[in-house]
C-alpha positions, 0 to 999 in steps of 0.5 A, spaced: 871 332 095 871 336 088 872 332 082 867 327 084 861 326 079 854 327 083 852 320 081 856 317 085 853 321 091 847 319 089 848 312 088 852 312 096 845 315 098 841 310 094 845 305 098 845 308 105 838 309 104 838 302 103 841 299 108 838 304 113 832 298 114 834 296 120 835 299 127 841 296 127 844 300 120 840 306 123 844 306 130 851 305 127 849 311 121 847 315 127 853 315 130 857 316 124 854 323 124 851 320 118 845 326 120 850 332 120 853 329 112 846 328 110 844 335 111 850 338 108 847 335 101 840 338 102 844 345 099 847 340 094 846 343 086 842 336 084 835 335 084 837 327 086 842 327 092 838 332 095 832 327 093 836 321 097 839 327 103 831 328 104 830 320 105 835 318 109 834 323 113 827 322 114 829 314 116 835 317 121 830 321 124 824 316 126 829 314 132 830 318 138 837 319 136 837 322 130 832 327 132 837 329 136 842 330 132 838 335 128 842 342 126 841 348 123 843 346 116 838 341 117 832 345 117 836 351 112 836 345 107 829 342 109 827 350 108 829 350 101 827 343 099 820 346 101 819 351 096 823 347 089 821 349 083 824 343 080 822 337 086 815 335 085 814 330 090 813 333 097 
């Protein structure tokens, strides 16, 4: 999805975080591999999808489910959000 301007990334993941309130979103998301998609955005180049990845991710995985769909890429990118220089809230 080259092309797309990193906004509306972040504006989708502002929105996904949004809905994911409620067990029901949380459910579906989960099934929708919505863990997997987020991880992928934790190696996003902006500060601010990488921000909105972490916060769904953290909302995907305060249920069992999510923990489960847990990878790699997940803790690859959770890794190097620890040590940003640019992100100030950990």
């Amino acid at each position: 999805m080259e092309g797309i301007a990193h906004e509306k990334y972040r504006d989708a993941l502002i929105t996904l975080n949004e809905i994911s309130t409620h067990q029901e979103n949380k459910d579906i998301m989960i099934s929708k591999d919505l863990v997997a998609i987020s991880s992928k955005y934790l190696h996003h180049s902006s500060p601010e999808i990488r921000r909105e990845s972490v916060l769904l991710l953290g909302s995907l995985t305060s249920i069992m489910r999510g923990r489960e769909a847990l990878n790699n890429n997940t803790f690859s990118g959770l890794e190097k959000l620890l040590f940003d220089s640019i992100i100030t809230v950990r």
